[in-house]
C-alpha positions as CSV (number, residue, x, y, z in Angstrom):
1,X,0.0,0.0,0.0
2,X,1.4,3.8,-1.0
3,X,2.3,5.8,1.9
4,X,-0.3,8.0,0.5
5,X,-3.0,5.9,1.1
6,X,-2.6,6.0,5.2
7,X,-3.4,8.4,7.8
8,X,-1.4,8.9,10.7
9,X,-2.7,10.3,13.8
10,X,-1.0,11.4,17.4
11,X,-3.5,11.3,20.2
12,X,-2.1,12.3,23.4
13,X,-3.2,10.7,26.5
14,X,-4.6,12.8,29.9
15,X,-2.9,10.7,32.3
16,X,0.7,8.6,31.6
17,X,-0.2,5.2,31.4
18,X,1.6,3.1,34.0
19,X,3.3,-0.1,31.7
20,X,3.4,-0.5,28.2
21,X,4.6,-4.1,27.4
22,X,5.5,-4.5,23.7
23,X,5.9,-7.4,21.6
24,X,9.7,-8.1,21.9
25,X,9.3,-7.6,25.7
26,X,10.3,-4.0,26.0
27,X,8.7,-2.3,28.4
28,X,7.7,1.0,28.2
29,X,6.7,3.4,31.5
30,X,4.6,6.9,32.0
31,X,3.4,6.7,28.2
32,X,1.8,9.8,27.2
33,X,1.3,9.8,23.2
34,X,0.6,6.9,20.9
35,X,0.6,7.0,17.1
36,X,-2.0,5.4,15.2
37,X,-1.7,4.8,11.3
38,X,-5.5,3.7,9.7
39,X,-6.0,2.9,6.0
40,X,-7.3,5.3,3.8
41,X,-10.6,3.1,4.7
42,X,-9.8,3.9,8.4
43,X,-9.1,0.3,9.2
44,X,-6.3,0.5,11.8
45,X,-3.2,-0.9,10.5
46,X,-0.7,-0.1,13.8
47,X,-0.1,1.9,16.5
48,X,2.7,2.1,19.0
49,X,3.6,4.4,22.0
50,X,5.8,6.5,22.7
51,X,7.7,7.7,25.5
């Protein structure tokens, strides 16, 4: 799929979220924004968090 064809979002989050435990058993603490990239269609696709 073209890079074109996605939509990438940044929410930011009101509180930091405690643990964030990701798939190759990182661990993430006090998370306050998370990206989310949808499909043109808006079908989520991924998102991730950031520190």
């Amino acid at each position: 799929m073209k890079n074109t064809e996605m939509e990438c979002q940044l929410f930011r989050m009101e509180a930091k979220t405690k643990v964030v435990y990701l798939p190759d058993s990182t661990v993430l603490k006090d998370v306050m924004i998370v990206k989310v990239i949808r499909s043109k269609e808006l079908i989520l696709k991924t998102a991730y968090p950031f520190n």
